[in-house]
C-alpha positions in Angstrom: 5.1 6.2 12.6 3.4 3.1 11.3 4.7 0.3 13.5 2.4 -2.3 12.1 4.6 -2.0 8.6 6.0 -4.7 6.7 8.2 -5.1 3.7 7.9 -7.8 1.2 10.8 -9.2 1.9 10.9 -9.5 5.5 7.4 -11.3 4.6 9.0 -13.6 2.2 6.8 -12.3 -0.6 9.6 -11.4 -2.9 9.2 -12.6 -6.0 5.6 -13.2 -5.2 2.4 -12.7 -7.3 0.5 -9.8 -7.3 -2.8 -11.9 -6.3 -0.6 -14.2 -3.7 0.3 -10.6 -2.4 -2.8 -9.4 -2.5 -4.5 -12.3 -0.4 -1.7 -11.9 2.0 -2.5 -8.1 2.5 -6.0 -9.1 3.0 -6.1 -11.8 5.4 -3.6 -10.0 7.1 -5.3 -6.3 7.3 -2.5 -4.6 5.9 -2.6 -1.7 3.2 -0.8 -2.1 0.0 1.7 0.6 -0.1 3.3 0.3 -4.0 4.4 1.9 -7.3 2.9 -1.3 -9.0 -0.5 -0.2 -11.0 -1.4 -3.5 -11.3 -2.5 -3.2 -7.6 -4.8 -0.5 -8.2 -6.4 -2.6 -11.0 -6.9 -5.5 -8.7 -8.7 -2.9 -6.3 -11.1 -2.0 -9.2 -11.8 -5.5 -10.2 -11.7 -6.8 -6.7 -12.8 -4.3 -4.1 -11.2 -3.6 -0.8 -10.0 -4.8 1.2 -7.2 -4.7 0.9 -6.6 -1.1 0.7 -3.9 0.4 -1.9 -1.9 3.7 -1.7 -0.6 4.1 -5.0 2.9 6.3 -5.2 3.3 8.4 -8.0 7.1 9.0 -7.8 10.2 7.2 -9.0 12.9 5.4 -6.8 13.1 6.4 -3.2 15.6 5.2 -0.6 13.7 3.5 2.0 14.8 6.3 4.3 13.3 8.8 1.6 9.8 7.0 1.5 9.5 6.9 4.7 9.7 10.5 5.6 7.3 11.2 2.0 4.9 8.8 4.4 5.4 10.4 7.8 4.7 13.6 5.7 1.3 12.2 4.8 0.3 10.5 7.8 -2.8 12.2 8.3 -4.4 11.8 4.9 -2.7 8.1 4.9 -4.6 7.5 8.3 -8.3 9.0 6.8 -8.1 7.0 3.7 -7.4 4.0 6.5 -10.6 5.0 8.0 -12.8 5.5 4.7 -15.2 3.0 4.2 -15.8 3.7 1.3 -12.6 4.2 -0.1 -10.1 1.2 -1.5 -7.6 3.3 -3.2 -5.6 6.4 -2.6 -3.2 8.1 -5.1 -0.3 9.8 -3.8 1.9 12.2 -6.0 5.1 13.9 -5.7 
């Protein structure tokens, strides 16, 4: 469903800083998909993009999440094309 999907880990980001992340994201075009508030603080202070879909739910499998995001794919894909839009909230 989104083929262009990365984990942290398979970027080597583990461990990373939030802003190293962040840059990463950016340069890179990809939306930050995380549980992590301090992401959506850095899209107030710092604009977008990158964009950030903030979950509102606790642990998932990965296998869980990604059915909760295949369930969403169409308001996931017009945040993607909002211009105007840096962050999206997603609750469960």
């Amino acid at each position: 469903m989104y083929p262009a999907s990365e984990q942290t880990t398979s970027l080597k980001l583990t461990g990373k800083k939030d802003r190293e992340i962040w840059t990463y994201a950016k340069k890179h075009t990809f939306i930050i998909i995380t549980h992590d508030e301090d992401f959506r603080e850095l899209s107030t202070l710092l604009g977008f993009p990158p964009k950030v879909i903030c979950l509102h739910k606790g642990n998932l499998s990965t296998s869980a999440l990604g059915d909760m995001l295949g369930n969403k794919y169409r308001v996931i894909e017009d945040f993607f094309k909002d211009s105007e839009s840096g962050c999206l909230e997603i609750a469960f």
